[in-house]
C-alpha positions as CSV (number, residue, x, y, z in Angstrom):
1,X,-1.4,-3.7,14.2
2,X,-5.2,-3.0,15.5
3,X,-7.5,-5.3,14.1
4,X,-11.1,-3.4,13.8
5,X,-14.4,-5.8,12.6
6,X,-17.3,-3.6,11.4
7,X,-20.8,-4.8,12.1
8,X,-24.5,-2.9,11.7
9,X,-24.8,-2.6,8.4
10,X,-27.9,-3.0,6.1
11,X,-30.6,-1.9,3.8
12,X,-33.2,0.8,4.6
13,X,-35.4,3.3,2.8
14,X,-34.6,6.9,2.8
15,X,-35.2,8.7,6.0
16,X,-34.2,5.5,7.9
17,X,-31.6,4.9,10.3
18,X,-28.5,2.4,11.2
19,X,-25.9,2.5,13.9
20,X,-23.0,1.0,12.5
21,X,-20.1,-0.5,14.8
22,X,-16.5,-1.2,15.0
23,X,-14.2,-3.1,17.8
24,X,-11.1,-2.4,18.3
25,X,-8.4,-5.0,19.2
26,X,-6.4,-2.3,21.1
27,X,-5.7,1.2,21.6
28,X,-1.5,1.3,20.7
29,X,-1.6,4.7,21.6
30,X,-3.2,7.7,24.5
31,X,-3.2,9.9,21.1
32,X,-5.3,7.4,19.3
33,X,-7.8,8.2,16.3
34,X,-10.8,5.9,15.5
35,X,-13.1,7.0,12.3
36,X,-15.3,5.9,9.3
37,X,-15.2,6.3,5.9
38,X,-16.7,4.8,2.9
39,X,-16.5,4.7,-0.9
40,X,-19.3,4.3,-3.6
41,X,-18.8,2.5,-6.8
42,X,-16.9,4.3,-9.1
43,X,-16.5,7.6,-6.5
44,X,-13.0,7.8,-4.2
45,X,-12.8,7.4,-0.8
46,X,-13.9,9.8,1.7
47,X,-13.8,10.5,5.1
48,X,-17.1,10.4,7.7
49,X,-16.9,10.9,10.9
50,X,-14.0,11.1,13.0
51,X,-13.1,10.8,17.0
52,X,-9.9,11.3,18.8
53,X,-10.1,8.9,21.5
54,X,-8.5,10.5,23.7
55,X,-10.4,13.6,24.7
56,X,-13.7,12.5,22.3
57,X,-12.8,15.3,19.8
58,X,-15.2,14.8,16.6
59,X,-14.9,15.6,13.1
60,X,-17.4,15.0,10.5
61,X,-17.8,15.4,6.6
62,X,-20.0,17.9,5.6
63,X,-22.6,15.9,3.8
64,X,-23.3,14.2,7.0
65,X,-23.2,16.8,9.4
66,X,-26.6,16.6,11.4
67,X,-27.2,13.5,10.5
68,X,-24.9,11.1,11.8
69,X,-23.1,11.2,14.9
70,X,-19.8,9.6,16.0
71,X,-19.8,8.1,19.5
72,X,-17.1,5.6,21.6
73,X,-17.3,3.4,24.4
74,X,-13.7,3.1,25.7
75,X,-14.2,0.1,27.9
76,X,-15.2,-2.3,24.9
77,X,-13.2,-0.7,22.7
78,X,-16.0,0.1,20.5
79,X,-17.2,3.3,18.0
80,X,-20.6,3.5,16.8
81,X,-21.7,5.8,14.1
82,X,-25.4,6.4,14.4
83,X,-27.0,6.8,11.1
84,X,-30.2,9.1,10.6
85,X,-32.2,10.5,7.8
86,X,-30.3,8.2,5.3
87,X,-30.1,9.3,2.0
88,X,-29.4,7.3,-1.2
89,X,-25.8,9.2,-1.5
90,X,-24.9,7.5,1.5
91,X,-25.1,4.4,-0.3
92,X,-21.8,2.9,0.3
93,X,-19.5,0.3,1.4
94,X,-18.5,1.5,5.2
95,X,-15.3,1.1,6.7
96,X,-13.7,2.1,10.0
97,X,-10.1,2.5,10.4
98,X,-7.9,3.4,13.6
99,X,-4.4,4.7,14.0
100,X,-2.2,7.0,16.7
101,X,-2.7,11.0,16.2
102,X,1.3,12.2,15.9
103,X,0.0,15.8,15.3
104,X,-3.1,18.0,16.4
105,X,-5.9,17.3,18.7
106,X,-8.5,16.6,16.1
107,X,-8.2,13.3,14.2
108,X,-9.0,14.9,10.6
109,X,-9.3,12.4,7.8
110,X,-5.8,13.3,6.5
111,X,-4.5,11.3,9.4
112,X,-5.8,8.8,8.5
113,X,-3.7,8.4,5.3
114,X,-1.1,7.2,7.6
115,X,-2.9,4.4,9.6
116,X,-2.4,0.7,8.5
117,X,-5.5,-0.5,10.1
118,X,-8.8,-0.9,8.6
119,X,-11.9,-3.0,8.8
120,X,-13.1,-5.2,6.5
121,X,-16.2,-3.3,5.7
122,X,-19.6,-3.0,5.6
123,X,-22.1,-2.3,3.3
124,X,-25.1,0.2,3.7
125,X,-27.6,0.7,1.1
126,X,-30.1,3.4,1.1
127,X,-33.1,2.8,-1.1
128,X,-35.2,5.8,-2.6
């Protein structure tokens, strides 16, 4: 199993920014999917941003299309997710997850359904 530790979170006013970050242990597979998500208090979990590691194939949630941007650095094993133009709605706890893409080229967040490893968290909070 991939073992991911989340780091970067933080507080910030609205219209700040934050770059969060997650190490990976491993990659178990070529066909391998890294990605955030988060989940508000009382709201489900959704999907973030997205990137197939493989050939650096984003997705993102439309909410933060524009406005944050998913990035990798293969060598440390490491995504980023750079945060910009906050918004209290992105108040969450943030939380990366990774697994091996059987199907497709895109990692969408249904993939991720599937994928047994997940970070412990961290927690963003976006003041008004």
């Amino acid at each position: 199993q991939v073992r991911l530790a989340e780091s970067g979170g933080g507080s910030v006013q609205a219209g700040g920014s934050l770059r969060l970050s997650c190490a990976a242990s491993q990659y178990t597979a070529v066909r391998f999917c890294m990605g955030w998500f988060r989940q508000a208090p009382g709201k489900e979990r959704e999907g973030v941003a997205s990137i197939n590691v493989g050939n650096d194939m984003t997705v993102y949630a439309d909410s933060v299309k524009g406005r944050f941007t998913i990035s990798q650095d293969k060598p440390t094993l490491t995504v980023f997710l750079q945060m910009n133009s906050l918004k209290p709605d992105d108040t969450a706890m943030y939380y990366c997850a990774a697994g091996p893409l059987v199907y497709g080229n895109a990692c969408t967040f249904r993939d991720f359904r599937d994928f047994n490893s997940w970070g412990q968290g961290t927690q963003v909070t976006v003041s008004s």
